[in-house]
KOLLUM-759019 format. One record per residue: z, x, y of N, C-alpha, C in turn. Coordinates in steps of 0.05 Angstrom, whole numbers, m for minus. Layout:
ATOM n.up n.east n.north ca.up ca.east ca.north c.up c.east c.north
ATOM Z X Y Z X Y Z X Y $
...
***
This chain:
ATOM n.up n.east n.north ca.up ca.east ca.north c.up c.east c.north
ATOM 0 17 m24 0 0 0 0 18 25 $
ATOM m13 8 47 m22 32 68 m1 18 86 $
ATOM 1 41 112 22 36 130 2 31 151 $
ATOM 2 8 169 m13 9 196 14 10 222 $
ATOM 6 31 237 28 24 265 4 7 285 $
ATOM 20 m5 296 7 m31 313 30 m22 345 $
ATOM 7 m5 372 12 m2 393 12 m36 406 $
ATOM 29 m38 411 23 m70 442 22 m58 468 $
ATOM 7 m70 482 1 m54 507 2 m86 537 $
ATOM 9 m84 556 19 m98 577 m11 m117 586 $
ATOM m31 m119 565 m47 m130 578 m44 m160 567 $
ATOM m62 m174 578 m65 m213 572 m61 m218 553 $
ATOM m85 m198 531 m92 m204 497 m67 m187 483 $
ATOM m53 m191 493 m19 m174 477 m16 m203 466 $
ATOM m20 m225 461 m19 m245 444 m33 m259 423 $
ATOM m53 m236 435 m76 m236 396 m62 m205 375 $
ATOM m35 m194 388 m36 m175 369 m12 m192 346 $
ATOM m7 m211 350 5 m233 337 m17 m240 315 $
ATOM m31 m239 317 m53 m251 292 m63 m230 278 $
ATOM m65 m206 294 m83 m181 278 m61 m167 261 $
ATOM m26 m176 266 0 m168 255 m4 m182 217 $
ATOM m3 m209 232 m7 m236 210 m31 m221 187 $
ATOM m52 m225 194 m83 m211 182 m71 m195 163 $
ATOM m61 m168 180 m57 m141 158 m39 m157 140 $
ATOM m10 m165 143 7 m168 132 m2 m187 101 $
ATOM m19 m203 106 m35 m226 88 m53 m206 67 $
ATOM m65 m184 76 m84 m172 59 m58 m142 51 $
ATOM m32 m143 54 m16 m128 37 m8 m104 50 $
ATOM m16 m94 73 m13 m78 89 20 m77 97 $
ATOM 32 m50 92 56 m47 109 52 m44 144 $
ATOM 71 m69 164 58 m64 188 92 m54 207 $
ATOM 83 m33 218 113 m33 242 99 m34 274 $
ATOM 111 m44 288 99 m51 319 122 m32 346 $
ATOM 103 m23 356 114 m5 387 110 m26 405 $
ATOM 129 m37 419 112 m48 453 117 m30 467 $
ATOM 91 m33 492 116 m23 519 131 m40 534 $
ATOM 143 m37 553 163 m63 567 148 m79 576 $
ATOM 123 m72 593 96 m94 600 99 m107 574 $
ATOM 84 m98 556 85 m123 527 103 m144 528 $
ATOM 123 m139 532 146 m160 519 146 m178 544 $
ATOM 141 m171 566 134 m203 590 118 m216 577 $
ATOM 99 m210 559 76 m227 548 75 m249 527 $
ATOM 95 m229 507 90 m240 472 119 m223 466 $
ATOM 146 m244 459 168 m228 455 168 m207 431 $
ATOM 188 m197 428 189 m171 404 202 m196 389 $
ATOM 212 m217 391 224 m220 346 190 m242 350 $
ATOM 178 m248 362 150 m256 354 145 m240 328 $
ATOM 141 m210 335 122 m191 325 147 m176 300 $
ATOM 164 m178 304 181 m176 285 189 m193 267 $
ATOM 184 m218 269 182 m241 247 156 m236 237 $
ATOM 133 m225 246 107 m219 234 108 m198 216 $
ATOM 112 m186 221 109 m151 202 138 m146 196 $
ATOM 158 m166 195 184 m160 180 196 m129 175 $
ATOM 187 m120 204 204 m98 207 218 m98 241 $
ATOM 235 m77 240 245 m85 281 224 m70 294 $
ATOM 218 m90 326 198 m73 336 206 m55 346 $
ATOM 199 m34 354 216 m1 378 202 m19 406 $
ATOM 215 m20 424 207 m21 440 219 m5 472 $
ATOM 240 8 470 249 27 478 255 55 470 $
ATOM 242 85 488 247 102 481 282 115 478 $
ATOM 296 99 496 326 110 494 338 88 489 $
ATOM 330 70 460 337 53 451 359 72 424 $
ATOM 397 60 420 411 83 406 394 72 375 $
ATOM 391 89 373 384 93 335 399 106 313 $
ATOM 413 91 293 439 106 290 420 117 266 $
ATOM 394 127 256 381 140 234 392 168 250 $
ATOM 380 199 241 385 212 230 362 225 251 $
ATOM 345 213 237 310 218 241 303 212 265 $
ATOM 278 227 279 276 227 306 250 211 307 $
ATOM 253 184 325 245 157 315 210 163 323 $
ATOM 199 181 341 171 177 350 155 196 331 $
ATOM 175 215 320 162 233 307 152 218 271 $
ATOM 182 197 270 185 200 242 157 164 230 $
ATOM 162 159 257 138 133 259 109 151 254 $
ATOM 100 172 276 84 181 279 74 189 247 $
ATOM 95 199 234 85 211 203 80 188 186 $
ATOM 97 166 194 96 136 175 72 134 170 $
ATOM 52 130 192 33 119 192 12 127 180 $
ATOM m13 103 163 m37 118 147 m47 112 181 $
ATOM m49 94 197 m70 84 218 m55 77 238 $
ATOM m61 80 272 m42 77 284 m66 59 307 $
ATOM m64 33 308 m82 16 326 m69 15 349 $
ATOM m75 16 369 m70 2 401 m87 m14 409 $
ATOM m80 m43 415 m90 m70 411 m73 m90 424 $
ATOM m74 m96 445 m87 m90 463 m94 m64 482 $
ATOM m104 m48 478 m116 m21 501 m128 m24 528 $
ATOM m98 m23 546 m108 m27 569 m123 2 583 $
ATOM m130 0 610 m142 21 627 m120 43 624 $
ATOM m88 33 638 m70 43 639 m57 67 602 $
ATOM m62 49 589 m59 67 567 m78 92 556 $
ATOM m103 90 555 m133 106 553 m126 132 572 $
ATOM m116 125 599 m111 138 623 m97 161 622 $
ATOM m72 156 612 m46 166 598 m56 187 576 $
ATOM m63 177 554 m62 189 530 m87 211 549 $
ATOM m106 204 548 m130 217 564 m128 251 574 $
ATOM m94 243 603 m81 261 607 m61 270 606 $
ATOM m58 272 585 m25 287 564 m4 277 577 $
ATOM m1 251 585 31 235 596 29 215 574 $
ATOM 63 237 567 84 209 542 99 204 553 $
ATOM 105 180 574 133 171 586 141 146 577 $
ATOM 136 137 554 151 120 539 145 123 512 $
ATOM 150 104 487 152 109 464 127 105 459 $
ATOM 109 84 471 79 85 453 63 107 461 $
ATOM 64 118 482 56 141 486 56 171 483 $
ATOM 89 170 470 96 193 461 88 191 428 $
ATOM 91 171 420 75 166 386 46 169 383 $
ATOM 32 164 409 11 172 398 4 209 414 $
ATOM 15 213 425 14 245 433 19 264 395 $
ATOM 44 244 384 55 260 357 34 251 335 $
ATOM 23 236 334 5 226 318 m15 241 306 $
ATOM m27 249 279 m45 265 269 m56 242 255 $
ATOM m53 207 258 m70 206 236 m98 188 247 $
ATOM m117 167 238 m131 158 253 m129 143 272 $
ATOM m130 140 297 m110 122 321 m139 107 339 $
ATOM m136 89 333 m158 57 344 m140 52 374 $
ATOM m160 59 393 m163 42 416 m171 10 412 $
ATOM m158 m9 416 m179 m36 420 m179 m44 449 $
ATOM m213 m37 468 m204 m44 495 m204 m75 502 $
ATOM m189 m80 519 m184 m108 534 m173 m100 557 $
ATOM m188 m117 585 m185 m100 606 m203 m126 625 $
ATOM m191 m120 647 m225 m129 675 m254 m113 670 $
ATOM m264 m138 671 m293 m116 665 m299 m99 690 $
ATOM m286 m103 713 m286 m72 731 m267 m42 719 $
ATOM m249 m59 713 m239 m29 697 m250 m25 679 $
ATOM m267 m35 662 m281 m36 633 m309 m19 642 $
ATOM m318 m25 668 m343 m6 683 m336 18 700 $
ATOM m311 17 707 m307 41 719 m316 70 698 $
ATOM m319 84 720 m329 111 711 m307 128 696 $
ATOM m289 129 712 m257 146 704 m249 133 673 $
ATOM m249 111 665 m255 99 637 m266 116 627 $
ATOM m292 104 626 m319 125 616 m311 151 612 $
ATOM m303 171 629 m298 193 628 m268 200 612 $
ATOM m252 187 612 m226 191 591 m235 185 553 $
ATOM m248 155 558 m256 152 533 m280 175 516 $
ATOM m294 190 541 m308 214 515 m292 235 513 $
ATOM m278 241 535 m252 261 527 m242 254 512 $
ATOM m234 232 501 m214 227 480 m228 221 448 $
ATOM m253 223 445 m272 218 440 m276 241 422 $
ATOM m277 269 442 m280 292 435 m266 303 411 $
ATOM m234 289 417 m209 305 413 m206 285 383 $
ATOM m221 262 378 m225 250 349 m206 215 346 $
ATOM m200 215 376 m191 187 384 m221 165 375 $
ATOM m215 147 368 m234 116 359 m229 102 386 $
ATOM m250 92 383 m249 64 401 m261 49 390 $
ATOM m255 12 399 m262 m10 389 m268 m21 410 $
ATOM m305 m26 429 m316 m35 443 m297 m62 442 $
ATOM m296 m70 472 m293 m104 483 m318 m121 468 $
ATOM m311 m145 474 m328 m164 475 m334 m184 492 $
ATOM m357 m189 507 m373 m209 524 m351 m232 514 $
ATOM m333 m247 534 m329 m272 537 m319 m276 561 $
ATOM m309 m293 565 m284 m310 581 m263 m296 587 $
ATOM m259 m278 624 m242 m263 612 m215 m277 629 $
ATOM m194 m265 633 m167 m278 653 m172 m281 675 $
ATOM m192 m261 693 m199 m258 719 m219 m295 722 $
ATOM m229 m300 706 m246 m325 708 m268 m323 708 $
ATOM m288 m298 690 m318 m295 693 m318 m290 659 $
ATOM m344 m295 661 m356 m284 629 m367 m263 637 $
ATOM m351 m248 626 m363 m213 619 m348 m195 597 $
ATOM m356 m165 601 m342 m151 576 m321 m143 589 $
ATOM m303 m151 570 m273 m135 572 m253 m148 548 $
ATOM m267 m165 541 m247 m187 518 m236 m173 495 $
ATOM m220 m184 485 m207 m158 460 m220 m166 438 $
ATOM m239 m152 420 m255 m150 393 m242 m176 383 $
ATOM m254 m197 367 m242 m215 346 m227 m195 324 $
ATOM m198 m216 326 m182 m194 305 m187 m188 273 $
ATOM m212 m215 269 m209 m196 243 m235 m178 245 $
ATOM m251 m171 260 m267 m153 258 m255 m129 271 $
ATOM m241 m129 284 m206 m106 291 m204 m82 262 $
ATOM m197 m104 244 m182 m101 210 m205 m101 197 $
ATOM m225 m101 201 m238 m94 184 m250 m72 189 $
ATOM m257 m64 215 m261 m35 229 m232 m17 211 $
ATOM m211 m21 215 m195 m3 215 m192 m1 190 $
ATOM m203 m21 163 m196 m26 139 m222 m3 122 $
ATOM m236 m4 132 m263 20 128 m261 49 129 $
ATOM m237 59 145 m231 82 151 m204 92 121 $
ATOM m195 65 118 m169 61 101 m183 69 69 $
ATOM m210 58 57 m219 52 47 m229 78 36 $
ATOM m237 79 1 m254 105 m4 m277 116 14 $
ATOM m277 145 30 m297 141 43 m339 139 24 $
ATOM m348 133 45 m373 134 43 m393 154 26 $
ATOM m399 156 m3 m413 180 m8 m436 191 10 $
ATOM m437 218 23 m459 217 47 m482 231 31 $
ATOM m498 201 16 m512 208 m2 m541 209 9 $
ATOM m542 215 36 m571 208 53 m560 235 69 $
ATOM m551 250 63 m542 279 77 m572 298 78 $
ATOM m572 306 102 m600 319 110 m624 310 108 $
ATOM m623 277 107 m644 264 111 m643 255 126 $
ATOM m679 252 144 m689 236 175 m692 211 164 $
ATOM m689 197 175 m684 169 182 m698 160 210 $
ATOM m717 147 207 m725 137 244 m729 102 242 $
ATOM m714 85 251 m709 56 247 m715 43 278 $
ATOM m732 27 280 m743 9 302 m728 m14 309 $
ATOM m730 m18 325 m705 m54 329 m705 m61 355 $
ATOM m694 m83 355 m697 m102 373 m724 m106 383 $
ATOM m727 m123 411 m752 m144 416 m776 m116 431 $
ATOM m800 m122 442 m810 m103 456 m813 m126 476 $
ATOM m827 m125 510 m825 m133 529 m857 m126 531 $
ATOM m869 m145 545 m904 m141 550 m904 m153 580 $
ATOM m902 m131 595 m905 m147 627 m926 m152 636 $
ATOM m924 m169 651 m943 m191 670 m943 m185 698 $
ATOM m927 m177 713 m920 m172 737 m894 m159 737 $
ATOM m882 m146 759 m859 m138 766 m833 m154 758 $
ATOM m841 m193 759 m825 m205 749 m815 m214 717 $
ATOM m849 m219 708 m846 m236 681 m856 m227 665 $
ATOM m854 m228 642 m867 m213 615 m866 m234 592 $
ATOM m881 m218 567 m878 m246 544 m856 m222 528 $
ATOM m840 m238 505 m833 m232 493 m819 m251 461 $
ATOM m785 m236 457 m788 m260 423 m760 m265 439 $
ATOM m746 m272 410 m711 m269 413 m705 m248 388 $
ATOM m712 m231 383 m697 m218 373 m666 m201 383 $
ATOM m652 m204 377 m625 m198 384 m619 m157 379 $
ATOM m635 m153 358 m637 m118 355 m611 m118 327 $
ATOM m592 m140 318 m573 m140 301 m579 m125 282 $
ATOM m591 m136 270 m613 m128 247 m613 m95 245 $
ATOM m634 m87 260 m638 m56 261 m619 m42 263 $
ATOM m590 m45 287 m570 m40 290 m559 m33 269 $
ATOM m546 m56 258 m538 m48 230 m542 m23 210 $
ATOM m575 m33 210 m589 m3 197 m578 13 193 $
ATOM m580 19 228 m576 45 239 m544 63 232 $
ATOM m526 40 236 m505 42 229 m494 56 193 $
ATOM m508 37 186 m505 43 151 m517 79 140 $
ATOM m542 72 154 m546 98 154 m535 126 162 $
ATOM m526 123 187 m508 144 204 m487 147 184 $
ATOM m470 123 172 m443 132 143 m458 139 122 $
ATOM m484 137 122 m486 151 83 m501 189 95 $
ATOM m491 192 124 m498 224 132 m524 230 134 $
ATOM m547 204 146 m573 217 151 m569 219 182 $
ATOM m595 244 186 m603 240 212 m614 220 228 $
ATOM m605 206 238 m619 174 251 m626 174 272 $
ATOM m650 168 279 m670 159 307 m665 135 302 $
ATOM m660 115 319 m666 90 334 m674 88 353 $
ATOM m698 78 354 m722 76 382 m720 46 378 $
ATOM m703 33 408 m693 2 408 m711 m9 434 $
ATOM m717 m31 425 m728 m45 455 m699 m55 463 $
ATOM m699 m80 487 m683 m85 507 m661 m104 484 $
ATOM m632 m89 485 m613 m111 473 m588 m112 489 $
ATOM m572 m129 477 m549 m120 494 m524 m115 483 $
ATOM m533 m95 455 m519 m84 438 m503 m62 440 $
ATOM m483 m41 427 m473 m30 435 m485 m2 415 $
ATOM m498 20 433 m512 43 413 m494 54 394 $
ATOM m496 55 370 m487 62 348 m470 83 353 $
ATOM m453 93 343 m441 118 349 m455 142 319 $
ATOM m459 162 322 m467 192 311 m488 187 303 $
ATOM m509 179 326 m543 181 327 m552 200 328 $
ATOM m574 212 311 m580 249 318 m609 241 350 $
ATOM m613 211 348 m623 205 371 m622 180 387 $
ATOM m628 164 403 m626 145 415 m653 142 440 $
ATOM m666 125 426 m693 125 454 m692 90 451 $
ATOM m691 87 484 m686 60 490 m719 55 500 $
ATOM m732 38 491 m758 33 501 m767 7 518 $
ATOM m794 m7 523 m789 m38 541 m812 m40 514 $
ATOM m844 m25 524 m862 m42 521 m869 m32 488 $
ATOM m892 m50 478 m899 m45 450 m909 m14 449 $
ATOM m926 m1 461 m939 20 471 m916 45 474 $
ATOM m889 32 490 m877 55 489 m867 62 465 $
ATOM m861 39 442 m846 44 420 m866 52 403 $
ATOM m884 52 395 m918 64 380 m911 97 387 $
ATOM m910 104 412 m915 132 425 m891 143 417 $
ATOM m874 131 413 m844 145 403 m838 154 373 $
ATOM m853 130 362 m852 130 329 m871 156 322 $
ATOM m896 150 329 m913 168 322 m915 195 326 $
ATOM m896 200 354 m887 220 354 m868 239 336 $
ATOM m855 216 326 m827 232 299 m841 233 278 $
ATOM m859 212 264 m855 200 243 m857 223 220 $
ATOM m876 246 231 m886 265 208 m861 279 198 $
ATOM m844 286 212 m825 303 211 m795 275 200 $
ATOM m798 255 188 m784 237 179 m776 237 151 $
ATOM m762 224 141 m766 220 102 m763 195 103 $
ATOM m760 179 118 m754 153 109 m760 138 145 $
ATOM m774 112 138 m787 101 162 m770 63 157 $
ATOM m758 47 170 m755 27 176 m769 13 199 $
ATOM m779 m4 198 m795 m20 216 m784 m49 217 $
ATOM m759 m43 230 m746 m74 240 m755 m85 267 $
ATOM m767 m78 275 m767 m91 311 m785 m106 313 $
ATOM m773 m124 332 m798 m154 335 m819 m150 349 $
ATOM m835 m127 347 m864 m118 366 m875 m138 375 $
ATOM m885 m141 398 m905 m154 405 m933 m151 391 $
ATOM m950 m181 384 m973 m165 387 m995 m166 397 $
ATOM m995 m183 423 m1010 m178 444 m991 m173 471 $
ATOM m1010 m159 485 m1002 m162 515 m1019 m162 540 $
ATOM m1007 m175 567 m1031 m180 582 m1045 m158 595 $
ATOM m1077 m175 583 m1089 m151 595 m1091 m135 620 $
ATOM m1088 m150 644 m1085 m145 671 m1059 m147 683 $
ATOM m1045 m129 689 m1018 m132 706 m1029 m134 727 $
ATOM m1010 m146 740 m1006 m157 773 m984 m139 782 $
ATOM m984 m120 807 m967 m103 815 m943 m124 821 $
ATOM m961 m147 840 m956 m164 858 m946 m185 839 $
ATOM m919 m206 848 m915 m223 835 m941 m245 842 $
ATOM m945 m250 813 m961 m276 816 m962 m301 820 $
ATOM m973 m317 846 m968 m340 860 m982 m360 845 $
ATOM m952 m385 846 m964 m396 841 m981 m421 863 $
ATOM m1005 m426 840 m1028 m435 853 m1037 m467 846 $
ATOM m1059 m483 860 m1054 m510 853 m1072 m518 823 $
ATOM m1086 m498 821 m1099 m501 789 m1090 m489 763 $
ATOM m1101 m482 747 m1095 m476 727 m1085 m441 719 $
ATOM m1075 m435 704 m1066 m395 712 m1080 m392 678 $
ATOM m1096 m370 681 m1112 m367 650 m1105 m334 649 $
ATOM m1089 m325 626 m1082 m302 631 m1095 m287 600 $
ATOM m1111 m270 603 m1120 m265 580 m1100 m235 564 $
ATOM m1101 m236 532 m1080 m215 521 m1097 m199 503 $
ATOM m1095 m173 509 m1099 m159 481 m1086 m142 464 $
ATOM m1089 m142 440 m1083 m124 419 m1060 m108 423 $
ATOM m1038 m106 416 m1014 m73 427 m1027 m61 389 $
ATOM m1030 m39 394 m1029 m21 373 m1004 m34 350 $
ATOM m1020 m38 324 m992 m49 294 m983 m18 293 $
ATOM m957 m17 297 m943 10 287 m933 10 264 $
ATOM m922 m5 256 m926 m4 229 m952 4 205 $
ATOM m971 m19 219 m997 6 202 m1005 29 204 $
ATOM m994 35 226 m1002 67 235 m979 95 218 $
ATOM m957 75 222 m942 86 198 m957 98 173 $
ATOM m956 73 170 m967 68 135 m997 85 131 $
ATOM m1014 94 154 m1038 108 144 m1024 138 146 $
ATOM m999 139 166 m999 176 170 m970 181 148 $
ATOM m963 157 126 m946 168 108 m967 181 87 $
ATOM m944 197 77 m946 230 64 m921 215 38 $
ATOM m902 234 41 m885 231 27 m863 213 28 $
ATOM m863 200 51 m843 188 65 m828 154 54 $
ATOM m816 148 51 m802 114 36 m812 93 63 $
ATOM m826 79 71 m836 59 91 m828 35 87 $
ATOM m804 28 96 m802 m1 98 m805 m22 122 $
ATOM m818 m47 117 m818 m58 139 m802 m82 143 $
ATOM m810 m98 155 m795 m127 147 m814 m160 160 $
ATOM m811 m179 151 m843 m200 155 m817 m226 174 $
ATOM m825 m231 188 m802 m248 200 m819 m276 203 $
ATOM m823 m302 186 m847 m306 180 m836 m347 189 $
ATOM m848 m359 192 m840 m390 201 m842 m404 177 $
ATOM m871 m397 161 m883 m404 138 m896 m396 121 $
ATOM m898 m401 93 m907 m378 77 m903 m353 85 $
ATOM m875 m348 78 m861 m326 81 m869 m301 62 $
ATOM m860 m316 33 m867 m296 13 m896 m288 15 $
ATOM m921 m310 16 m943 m300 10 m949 m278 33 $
ATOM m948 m284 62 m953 m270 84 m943 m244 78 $
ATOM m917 m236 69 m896 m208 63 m909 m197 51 $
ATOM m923 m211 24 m935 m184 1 m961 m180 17 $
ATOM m974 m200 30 m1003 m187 50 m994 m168 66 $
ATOM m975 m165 76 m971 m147 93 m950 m112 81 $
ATOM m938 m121 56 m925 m98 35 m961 m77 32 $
ATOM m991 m98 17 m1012 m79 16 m1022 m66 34 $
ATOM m1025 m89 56 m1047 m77 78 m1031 m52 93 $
ATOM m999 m43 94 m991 m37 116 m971 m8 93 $
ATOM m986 m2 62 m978 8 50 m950 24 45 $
ATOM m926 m1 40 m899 4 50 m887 4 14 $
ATOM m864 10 16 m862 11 m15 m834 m9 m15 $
ATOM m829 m23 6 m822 m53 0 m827 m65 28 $
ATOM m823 m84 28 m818 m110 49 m793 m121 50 $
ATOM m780 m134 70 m761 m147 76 m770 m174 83 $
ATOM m768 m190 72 m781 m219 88 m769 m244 81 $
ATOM m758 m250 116 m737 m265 127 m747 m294 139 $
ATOM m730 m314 151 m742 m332 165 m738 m332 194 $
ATOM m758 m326 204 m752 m329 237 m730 m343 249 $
ATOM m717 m361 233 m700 m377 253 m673 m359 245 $
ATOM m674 m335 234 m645 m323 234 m648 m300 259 $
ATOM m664 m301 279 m668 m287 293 m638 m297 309 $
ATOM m627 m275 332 m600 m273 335 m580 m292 328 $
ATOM m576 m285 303 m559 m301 284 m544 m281 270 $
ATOM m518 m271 272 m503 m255 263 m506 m249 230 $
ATOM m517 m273 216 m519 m265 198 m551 m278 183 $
ATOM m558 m262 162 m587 m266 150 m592 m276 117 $
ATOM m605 m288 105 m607 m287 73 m635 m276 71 $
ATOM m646 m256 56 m677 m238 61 m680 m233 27 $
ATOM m708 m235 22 m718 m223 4 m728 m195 m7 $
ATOM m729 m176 m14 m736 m155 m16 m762 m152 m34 $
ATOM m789 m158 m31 m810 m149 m46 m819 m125 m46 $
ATOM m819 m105 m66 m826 m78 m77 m853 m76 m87 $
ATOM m869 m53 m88 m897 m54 m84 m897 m51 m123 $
ATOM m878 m44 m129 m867 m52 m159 m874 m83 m166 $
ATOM m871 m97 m151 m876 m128 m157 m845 m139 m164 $
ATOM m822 m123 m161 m796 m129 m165 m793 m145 m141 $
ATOM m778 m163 m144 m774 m183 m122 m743 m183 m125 $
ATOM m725 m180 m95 m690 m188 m96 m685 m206 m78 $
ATOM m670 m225 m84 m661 m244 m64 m638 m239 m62 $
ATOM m625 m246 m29 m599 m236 m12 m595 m260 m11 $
ATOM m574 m276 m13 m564 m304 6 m553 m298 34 $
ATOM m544 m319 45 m539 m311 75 m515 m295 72 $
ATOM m513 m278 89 m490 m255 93 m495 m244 118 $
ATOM m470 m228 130 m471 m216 158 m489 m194 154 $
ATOM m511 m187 178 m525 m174 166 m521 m145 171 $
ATOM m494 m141 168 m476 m113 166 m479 m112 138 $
ATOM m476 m127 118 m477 m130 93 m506 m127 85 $
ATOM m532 m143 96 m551 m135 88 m559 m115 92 $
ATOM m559 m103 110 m561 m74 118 m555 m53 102 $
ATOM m526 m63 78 m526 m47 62 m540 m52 29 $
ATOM m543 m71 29 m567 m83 10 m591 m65 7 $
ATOM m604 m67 35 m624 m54 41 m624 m17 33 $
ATOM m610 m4 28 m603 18 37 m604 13 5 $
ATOM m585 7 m7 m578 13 m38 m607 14 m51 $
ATOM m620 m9 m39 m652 m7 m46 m665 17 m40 $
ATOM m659 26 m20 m681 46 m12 m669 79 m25 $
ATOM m642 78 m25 m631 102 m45 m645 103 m69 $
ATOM m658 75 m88 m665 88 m115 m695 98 m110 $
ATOM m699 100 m89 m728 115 m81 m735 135 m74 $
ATOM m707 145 m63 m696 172 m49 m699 198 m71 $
ATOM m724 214 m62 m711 238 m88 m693 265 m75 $
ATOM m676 258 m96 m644 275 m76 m653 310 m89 $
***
């Protein structure tokens, strides 16, 4: 049974660490809780101490009639040490070597994995001085657990919200967990994703809804089994993967063609997730275009298929693509597994486009066919991968 320490920190969401307490405690986890004195205006200590059925510390010159020297002997307790809520004020602190209370001096003593979860104003969440503590700390082998886009205290929808708690625990439950065999070690990897953008003018462009989830994922799964990963993304509003050996953010279909084709030779393994356009207009307008009392006839041509371009300059390489299809799914996928010479297909239904989660087929130029039911497509992502490992020659 693993030990989690659970930091509380003086911000709003110090009353979702009540649920992420509950969570561990339900899946078997030993939990002990630090506040600071901010905390306990928020969400009392026997709250969090009727949760994790141990006493919370919440004073450093609190008498302790143990033996043992209480920040040090917590600090060793612990397999994982979360701070959840993670305000500006805490990041700040740790950032620059001030322990002036107990959660701060526990995690100064701390050697073992220690989770930031931020929740914050999304001005402090944009400030720069943030930014600049969190890669220092970053450096030094501190985690962080991105906000999330909602509803925040201040009264706006933006990022600063504290992660949903059980995707908190399940982040931190992965680290807990046998690690990852890094069975894609010194292999390129270059994975495409999200939508491309085809402008019309300064203002408007055509495009899809692809959300970029999908590829993301990928990219992710990949980066834990130790390949080198390119992700060349059109426009999302995702958060870039962390230990990319690259990251090229693109708009139009053309730019993402010129990027691919630029790596691809020097690749072992090619994904083609992104919702390419495949036309665009032929004439841009510098000028926004007025509107007028008749009819607007805008003619489109062709963006280069990168994916086929793929598929004529593979060599040795594993090519997968994926068919995102309305109708006749399956038949359309295997037309496009020959013509676009990939050694499987993925083929999904358009309407799971930004939809957290996917059910996809896997057709192999084998004629092996796998079906996925719906799952988060963190999970397909690893589906996908297990597939493409028995192709991999190690």
């Amino acid at each position: 049974m693993k030990n989690i320490l659970i930091g509380v920190t003086g911000g709003i969401a110090a009353y979702k660490s009540a649920n992420i307490i509950s969570i561990l405690r339900k899946k078997g986890y030993n939990v002990k809780v630090i506040m600071t004195e901010s905390a306990t205006k928020i969400i009392t200590p026997q709250t969090l101490e009727t949760l994790s059925r141990n006493r919370v510390v919440t004073d450093m010159w609190e008498r302790n009639h143990q033996i043992e020297v209480e920040h040090i002997s917590l600090a060793e307790w612990a397999d994982a040490f979360l701070i959840a809520p993670a305000t500006y004020n805490i990041v700040g602190k740790v950032a620059n070597g001030i322990a002036d209370d107990m959660l701060s001096t526990v995690i100064s003593a701390c050697k073992k994995p220690t989770y930031f979860a931020l929740a914050m104003n999304v001005n402090m969440y944009e400030n720069p001085i943030l930014k600049e503590n969190i890669q220092k700390l970053e450096k030094l082998g501190y985690k962080f657990i991105e906000s999330d886009e909602g509803f925040l205290a201040c009264n706006v929808n933006a990022k600063g919200r504290l992660k949903n708690e059980n995707e908190i625990v399940e982040i931190i439950e992965k680290d807990l967990t046998t690690p990852i065999p890094k069975l894609l070690k010194g292999k390129k990897v270059i994975i495409t994703a999200g939508r491309t953008e085809e402008p019309l003018d300064p203002i408007r462009y055509f495009s899809n809804r692809s959300s970029g989830q999908m590829g993301y994922s990928l990219a992710k799964v990949a980066v834990d089994l130790g390949a080198d990963v390119t992700l060349v993304s059109g426009p999302t509003n995702l958060e870039i993967p962390h230990g990319l050996k690259e990251f090229i953010r693109i708009r139009s279909a053309i730019d993402m063609f010129d990027a691919v084709m630029e790596r691809f030779d020097s690749q072992d393994i090619g994904i083609a997730c992104a919702a390419v356009a495949d036309y665009r207009p032929k004439n841009y307008s510098t000028e926004k275009i007025k509107k007028s009392d008749g009819e607007l006839t805008i003619v489109l041509e062709r963006n280069p298929d990168i994916l086929f371009n793929m598929g004529e300059k593979k060599k040795n390489q594993i090519l997968v693509g994926f068919a995102a299809e309305t109708e006749n799914i399956i038949e359309n996928a295997k037309k496009k597994l020959i013509k676009k010479n990939l050694d499987f297909i993925v083929a999904n239904n358009a309407e799971n486009m930004q939809k957290s989660t996917n059910s996809i087929q896997i057709i192999k130029k084998s004629g092996e066919n796998i079906i996925y039911k719906e799952q988060p497509k963190s999970e397909i992502a690893k589906h996908i991968f297990n597939e493409i490992l028995k192709e991999v020659k190690m």
